[in-house]
Steps between C-alpha positions, in 0.01 A plus 500: 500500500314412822592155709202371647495241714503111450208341712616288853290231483370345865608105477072473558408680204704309268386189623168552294692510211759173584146309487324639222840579240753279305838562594577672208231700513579573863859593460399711178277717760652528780864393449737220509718587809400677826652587834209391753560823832316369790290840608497321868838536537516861309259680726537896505666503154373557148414249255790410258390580156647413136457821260465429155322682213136429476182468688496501909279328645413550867562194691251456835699474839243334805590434832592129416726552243846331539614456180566706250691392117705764337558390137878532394393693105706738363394824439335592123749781473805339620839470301684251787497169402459420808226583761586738819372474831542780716361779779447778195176498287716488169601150617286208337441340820503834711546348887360746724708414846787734637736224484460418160781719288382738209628257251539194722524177247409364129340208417583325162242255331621285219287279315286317859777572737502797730844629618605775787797731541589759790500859294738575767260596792613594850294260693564214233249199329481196626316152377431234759763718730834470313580868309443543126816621338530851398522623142798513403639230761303130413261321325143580505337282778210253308136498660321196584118539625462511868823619629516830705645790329591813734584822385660670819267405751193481263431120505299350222411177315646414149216324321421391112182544370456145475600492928266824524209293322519204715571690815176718414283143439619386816316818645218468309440124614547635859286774477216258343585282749459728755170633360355178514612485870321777580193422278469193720529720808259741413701806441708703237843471490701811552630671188 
């Protein structure tokens, strides 16, 4: 069987669908956890990706994108209970950075909590800049949206899908507002 690729949303893209979609409906679509990688910061390197079985979609990368939300699913096919984030493609959140180990950490949701554990990596996991345990050694680590989870040196942004939907209307109201700026100006924003 063939893994495909997940979609990466850009943070812009989804905030179409913050305005115009129930949460429910939201999460449904497009998930109900996501790391948020800042493409500023990840210049020169590949997009991380989630694989799971299904449709790809291809996801649009402009100059101005920042942001980009990878949704934590697990793969179709997968037996874990668990999801995997990693550097391979047979990963469910496949991490493509050099630092980032093969299989580098799991993340465990139960019920509407989110929880992390080091898989036993060699650059080790980190939230908000204290280490996650590895297997075998501690207690998964619980997620809260908004705090900074770092895989090696792979920095990204633990959010819910109910932090991803407001985060995404707050950059729809400044895009409007911005619009309107420019409307007032005379000119088109830039895109």
């Amino acid at each position: 069987m063939a893994i495909r690729k997940h979609t990466v949303h850009p943070l812009q893209a989804l905030a179409r669908f913050a305005t115009d979609l129930d949460p429910k409906t939201f999460e449904d679509r497009f998930g109900r956890a996501f790391f948020i990688v800042d493409e500023a910061v990840r210049r020169g390197r590949s997009l991380p990706s989630a694989t799971a079985s299904g449709p790809a979609s291809p996801s649009p990368v402009t100059e101005d994108l920042r942001l980009v939300a990878v949704p934590i699913v697990r793969r179709a096919d997968s037996l874990n209970e668990f999801i995997t984030v990693g550097r391979l493609d047979g990963n469910d959140i496949c991490m493509n950075d050099s630092s980032v180990s093969k299989y580098h950490a799991m993340i465990f949701l139960r019920d509407d909590e989110v929880f992390i554990l080091d898989s036993g990596s060699h650059n080790g996991t980190f939230v908000n800049g204290e280490e996650v345990p590895r297997r075998g050694m501690g207690a998964p680590v619980k997620l809260c949206s908004g705090q900074v989870v770092t895989f090696a040196s792979l920095v990204t942004s633990f959010m819910t899908g109910a932090g991803v939907i407001q985060f995404a209307r707050k950059i729809a109201e400044r895009r409007a507002g911005l619009a309107a700026d420019a409307a007032v100006r005379g000119r088109a924003p830039k895109r």
